[in-house]
Every structure is written in C-alpha cells, then in structure tokens.
N, C-alpha and C positions, 0 to 999 in steps of 0.2 A: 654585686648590687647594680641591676639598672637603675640609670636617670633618667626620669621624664625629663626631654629636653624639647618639645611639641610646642608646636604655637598656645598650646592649651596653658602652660606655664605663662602665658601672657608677658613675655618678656619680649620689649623692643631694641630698636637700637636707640630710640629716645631715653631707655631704663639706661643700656650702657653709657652712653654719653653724660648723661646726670652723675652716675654712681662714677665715672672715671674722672671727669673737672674736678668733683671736691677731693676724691680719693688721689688726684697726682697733687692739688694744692695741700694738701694737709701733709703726702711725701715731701715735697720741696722744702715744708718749713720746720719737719722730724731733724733733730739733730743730730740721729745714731745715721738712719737712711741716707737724708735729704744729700749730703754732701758727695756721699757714691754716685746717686742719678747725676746732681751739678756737675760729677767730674767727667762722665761720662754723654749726658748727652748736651750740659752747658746751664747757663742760666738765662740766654735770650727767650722770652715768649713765642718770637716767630718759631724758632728751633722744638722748644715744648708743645707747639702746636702739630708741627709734624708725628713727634712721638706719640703724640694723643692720638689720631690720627692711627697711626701702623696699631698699638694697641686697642682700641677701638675695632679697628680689622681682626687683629687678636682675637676681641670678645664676643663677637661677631659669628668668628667659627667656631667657638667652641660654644656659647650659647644657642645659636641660633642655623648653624650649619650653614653660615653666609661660606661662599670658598676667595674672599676676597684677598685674605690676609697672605701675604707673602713672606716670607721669614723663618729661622731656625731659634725657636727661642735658650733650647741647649748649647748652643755656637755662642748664640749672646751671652751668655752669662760668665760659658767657661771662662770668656776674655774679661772675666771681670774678678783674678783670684781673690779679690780682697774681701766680696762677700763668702761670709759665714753663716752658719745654720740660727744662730741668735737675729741675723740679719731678715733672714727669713721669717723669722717668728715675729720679727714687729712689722712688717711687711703686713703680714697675716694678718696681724690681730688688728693693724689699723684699717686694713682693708675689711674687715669684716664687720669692726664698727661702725666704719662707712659707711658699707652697703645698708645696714639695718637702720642708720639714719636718713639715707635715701631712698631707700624700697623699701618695700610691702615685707612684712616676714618670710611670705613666700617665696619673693623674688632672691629675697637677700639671702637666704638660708642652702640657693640652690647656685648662686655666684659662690658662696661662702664655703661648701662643700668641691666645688671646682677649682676653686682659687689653692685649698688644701692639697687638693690629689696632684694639681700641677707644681705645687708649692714641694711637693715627696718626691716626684720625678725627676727636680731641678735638684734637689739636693742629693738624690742617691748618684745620679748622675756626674753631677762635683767632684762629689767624694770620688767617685771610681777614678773619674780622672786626673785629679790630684793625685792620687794616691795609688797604688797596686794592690789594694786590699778592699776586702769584701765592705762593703757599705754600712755605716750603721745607723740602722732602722729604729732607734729605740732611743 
C-alpha cells in the first residue's frame, strides 16, 4: 500500500508540533507509560523540551521527508527492555486519540496509520532481540 505523504496531505510541522505538546503531556501523566519516559528521559521541562524537539525531527521525516532527524529509534528502545507490546498498544491508542483531537481526520488518520506501521517495526524488532525466535505478529 502506498502513502500519500505530499504536501497535498497538507500536513505541516505546525500539525506536528500541536499533535506532539498534547500527545507527550497526556504521556507524562498515563500511569502505565508516563513513568517509563520519566525514567528514561527525566521529569525536568527543559529536558522534555529537547525530546520534543528530536521527536519532532522524528515526525518531520517520516511525514514530511524533512532529513533533519538524527537518531536510531530501534537502538532507543532496545535499551529500554521493560517495554512491552501492551506498552505499545496504549502508546497507540493514546496517540491516535490524540492526533484525531488535534487534527483534521485526514491528518490524523495518516499519523495514525504511521504511528502503527512504526509501532510493528519496534516491536518485531524487540522481540527478535530479546529473544532468538521468530516474532510474533499476531
């Protein structure tokens, strides 16, 4: 399946920036999530603003084929064995409610479709590397 990912999608990086403020506040204050990010990148603001920031870059490339973003975001995760596929899943869903209460249907529906496919990548990924066994997909 291609994605239209074209300026015709009308997605800026004012969309990303809107859709990432609320989507890492409403992380921070998830109780299953919020405490993995705190452990990992902290709870100072100054600190969440850099992350916002490199994420942002993030969304950047993969929405908008910005090539700002520097980073391995499989490297990042591995080092973080204590997420889980359930982890993932509220990840997802809060991001996707997100997006659909700060964007357009259309906007949100094509973060929401990326957010997933990157969301399957990280986890088959995990899994491979925890483990010595075939991933599972299902």
């Amino acid at each position: 399946m291609n994605i239209d990912r074209s300026p015709k999608a009308d997605i800026t990086r004012a969309d990303i920036q809107a859709l990432l403020v609320e989507f890492y506040t409403r992380v921070r204050a998830n109780e299953a999530i919020g405490p993995i990010f705190h452990h990992h990148i902290g709870e100072d603001d100054a600190v969440w603003a850099i992350h916002l920031a490199k994420i942002e870059d993030f969304w950047a490339n993969v929405m908008l084929r910005d090539r700002a973003y520097k980073g391995n975001p499989m490297q990042t995760h591995l080092a973080m064995p204590e997420i889980t596929p359930s982890h993932f899943d509220i990840w997802l869903n809060l991001f996707k409610t997100t997006a659909h209460e700060v964007l357009s249907p259309d906007k949100a529906d094509l973060f929401d479709l990326m957010a997933r496919r990157i969301g399957q990548s990280l986890m088959m990924g995990m899994q491979r590397a925890h483990s010595n066994q075939v991933p599972n997909l299902g």
